[in-house]
Z-matrix of the N, CA and C atoms (Angstrom, degrees):
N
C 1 1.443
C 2 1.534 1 109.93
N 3 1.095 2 129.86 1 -119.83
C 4 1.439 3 137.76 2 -153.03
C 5 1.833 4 85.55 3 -108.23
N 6 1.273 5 109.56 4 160.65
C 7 1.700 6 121.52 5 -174.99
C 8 1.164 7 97.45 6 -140.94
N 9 1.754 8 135.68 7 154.61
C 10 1.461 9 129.27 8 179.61
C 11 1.576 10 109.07 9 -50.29
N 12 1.385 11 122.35 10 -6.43
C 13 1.629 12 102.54 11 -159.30
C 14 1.887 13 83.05 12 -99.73
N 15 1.099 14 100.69 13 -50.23
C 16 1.524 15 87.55 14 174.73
C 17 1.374 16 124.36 15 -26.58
N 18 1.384 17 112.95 16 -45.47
C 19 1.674 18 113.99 17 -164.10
C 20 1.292 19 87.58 18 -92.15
N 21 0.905 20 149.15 19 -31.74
C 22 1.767 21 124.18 20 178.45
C 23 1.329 22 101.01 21 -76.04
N 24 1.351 23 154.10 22 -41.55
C 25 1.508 24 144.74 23 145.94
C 26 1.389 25 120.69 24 -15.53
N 27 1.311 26 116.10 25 -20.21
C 28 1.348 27 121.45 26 175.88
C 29 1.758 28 117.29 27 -93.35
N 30 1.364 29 85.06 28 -15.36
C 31 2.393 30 82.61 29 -158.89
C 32 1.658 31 95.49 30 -102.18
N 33 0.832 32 134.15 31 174.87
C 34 1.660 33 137.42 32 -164.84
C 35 1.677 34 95.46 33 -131.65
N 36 1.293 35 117.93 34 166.25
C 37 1.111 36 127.77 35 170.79
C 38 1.366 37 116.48 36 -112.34
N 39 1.385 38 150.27 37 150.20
C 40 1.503 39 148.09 38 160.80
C 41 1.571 40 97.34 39 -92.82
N 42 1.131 41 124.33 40 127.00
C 43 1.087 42 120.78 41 135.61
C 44 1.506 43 128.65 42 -114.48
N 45 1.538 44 145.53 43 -179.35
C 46 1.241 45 157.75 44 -154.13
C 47 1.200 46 135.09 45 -163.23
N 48 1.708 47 108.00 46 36.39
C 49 0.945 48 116.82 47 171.40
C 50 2.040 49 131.23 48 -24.06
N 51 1.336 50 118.63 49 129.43
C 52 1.848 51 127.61 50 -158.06
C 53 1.912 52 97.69 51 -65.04
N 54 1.606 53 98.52 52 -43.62
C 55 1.073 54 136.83 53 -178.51
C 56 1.535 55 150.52 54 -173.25
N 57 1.792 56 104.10 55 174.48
C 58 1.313 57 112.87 56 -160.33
C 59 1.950 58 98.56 57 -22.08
N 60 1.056 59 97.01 58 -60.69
C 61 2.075 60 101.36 59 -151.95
C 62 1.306 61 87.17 60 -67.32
N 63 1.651 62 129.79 61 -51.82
C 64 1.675 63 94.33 62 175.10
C 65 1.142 64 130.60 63 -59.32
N 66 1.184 65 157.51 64 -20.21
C 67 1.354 66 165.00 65 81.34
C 68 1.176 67 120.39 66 48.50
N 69 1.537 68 109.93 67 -81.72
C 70 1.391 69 128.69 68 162.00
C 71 1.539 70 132.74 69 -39.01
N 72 1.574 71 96.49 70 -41.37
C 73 1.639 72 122.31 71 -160.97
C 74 1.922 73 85.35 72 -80.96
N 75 1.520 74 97.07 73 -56.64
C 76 1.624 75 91.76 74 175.96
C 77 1.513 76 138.90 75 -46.70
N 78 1.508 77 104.26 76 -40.97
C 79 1.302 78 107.10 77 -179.96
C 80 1.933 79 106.81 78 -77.26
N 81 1.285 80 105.83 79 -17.79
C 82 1.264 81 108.77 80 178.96
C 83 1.375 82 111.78 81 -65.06
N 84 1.373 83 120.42 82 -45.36
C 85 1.365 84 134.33 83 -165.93
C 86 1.908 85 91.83 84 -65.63
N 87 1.449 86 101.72 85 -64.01
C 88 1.861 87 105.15 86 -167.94
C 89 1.603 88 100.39 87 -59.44
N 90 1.169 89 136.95 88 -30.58
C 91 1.523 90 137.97 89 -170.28
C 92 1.806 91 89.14 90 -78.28
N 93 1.516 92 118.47 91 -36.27
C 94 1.641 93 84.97 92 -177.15
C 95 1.425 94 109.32 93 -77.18
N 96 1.460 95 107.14 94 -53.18
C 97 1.966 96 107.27 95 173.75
C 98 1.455 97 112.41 96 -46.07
N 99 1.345 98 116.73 97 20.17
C 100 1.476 99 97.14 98 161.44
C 101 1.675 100 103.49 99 58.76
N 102 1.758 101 126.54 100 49.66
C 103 1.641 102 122.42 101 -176.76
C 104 1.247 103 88.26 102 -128.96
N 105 1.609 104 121.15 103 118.76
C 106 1.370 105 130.18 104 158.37
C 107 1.605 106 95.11 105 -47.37
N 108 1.731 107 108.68 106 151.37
C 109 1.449 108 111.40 107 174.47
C 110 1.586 109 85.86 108 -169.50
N 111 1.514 110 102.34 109 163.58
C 112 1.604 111 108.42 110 -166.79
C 113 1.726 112 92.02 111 -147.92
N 114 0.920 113 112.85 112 134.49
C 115 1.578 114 125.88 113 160.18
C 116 1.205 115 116.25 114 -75.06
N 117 1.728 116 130.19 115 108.88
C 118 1.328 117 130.26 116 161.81
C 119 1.226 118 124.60 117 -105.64
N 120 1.675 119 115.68 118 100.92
C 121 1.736 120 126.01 119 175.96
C 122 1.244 121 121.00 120 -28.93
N 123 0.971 122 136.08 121 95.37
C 124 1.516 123 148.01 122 -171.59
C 125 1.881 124 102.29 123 -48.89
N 126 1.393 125 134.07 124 145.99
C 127 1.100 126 125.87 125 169.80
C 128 1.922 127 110.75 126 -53.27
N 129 0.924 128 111.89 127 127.04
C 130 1.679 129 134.13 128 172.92
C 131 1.784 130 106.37 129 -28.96
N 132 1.103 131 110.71 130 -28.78
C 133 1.548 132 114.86 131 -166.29
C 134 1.603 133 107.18 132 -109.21
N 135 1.418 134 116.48 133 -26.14
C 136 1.578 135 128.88 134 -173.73
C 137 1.918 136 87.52 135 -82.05
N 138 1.511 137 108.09 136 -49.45
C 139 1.201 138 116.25 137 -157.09
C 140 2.120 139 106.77 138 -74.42
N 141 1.133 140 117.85 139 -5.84
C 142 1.359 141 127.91 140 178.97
C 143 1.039 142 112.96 141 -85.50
N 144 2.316 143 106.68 142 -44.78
C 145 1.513 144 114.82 143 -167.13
C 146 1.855 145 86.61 144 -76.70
N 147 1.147 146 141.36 145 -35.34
C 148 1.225 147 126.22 146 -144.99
C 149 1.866 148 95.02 147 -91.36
N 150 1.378 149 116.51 148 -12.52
C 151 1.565 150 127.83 149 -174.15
C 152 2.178 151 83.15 150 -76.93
N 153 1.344 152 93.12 151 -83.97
C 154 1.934 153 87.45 152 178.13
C 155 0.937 154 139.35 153 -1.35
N 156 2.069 155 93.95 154 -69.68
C 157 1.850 156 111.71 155 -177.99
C 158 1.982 157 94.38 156 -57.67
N 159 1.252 158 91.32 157 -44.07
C 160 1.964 159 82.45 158 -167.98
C 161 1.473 160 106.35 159 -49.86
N 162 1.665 161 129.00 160 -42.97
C 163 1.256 162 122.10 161 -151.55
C 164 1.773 163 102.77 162 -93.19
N 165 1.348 164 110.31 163 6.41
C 166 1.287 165 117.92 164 -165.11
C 167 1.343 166 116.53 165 -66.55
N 168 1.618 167 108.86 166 -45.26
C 169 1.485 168 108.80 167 178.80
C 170 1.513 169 124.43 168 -89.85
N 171 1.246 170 94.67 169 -6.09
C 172 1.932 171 91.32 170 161.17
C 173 1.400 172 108.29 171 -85.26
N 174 1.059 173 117.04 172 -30.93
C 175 1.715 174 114.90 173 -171.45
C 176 1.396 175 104.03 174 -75.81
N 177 1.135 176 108.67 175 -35.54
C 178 1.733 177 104.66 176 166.83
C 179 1.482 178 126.42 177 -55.67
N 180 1.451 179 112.07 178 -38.21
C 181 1.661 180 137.31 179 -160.34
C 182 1.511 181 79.39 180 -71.76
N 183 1.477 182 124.30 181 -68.31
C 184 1.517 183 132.85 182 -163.99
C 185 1.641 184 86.04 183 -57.42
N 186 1.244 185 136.36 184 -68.25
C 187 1.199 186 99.51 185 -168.38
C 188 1.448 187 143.39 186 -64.36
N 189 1.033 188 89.39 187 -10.88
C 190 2.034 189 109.79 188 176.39
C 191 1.469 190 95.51 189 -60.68
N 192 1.278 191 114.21 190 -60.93
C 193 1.622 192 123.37 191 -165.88
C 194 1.663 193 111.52 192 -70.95
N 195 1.357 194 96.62 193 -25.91
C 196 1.820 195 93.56 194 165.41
C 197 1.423 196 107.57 195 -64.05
N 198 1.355 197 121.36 196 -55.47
C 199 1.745 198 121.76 197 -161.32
C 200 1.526 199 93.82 198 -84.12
N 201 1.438 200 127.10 199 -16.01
C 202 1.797 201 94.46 200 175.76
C 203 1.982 202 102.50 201 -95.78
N 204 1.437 203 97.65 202 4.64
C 205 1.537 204 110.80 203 163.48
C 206 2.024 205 107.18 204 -67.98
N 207 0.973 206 96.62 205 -19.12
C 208 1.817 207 97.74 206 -149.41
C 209 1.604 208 103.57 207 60.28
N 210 1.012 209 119.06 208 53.73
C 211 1.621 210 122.72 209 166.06
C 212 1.594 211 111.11 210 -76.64
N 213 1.548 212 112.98 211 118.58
C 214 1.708 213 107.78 212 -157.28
C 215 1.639 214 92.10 213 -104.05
N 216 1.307 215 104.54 214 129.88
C 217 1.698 216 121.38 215 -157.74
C 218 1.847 217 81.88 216 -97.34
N 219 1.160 218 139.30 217 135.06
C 220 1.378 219 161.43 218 -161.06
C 221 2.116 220 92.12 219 -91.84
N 222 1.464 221 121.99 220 -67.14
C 223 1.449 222 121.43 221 159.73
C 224 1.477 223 121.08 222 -131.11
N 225 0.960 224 123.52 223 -139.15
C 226 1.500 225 135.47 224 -159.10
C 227 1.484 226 86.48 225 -113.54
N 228 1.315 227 130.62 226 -48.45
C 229 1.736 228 108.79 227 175.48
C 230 1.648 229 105.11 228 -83.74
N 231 1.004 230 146.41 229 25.75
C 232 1.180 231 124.92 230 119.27
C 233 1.419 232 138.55 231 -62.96
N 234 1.611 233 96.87 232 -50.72
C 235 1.503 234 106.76 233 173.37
C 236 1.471 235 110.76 234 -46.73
N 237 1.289 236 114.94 235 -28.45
C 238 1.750 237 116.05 236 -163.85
C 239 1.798 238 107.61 237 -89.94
N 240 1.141 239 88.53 238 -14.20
C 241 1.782 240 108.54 239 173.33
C 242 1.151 241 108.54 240 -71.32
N 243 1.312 242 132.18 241 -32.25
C 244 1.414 243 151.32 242 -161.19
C 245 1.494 244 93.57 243 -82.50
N 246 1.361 245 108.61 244 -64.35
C 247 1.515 246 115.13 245 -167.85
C 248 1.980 247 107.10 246 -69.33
């Protein structure tokens, strides 16, 4: 009847690639092992907030290094430009 490999043939995996090159690098890896895999477009609004959270901690780093720059921010939407 059915053997353990069978039943894992059945269940799918999620993955969540950070980005493009992990992404790429991934489907590269499953396209050589011979692993069907399908790209599913994330909703437009999940997929913006999850683009943000990613760009969040470099934009922070740059701003750390602006103010131990004495980098003089012109108003408060600059500063927020920063972030």
């Amino acid at each position: 009847m059915f053997n353990n490999l069978d039943l894992y043939c059945m269940e799918s995996l999620l993955i969540r690639p950070k980005s493009k090159d992990e992404m790429e690098l991934l489907r590269e890896v499953l396209k050589k092992m011979k692993i069907k895999s399908e790209v599913i477009e994330l909703d437009s609004k999940i997929r913006k907030k999850n683009e943000f959270l990613t760009s969040l901690e470099s934009r922070i780093l740059d701003l750390e290094k602006g103010i131990k720059e004495k980098k003089v921010f012109k108003n408060a939407f600059d500063l927020l430009n920063e972030v």
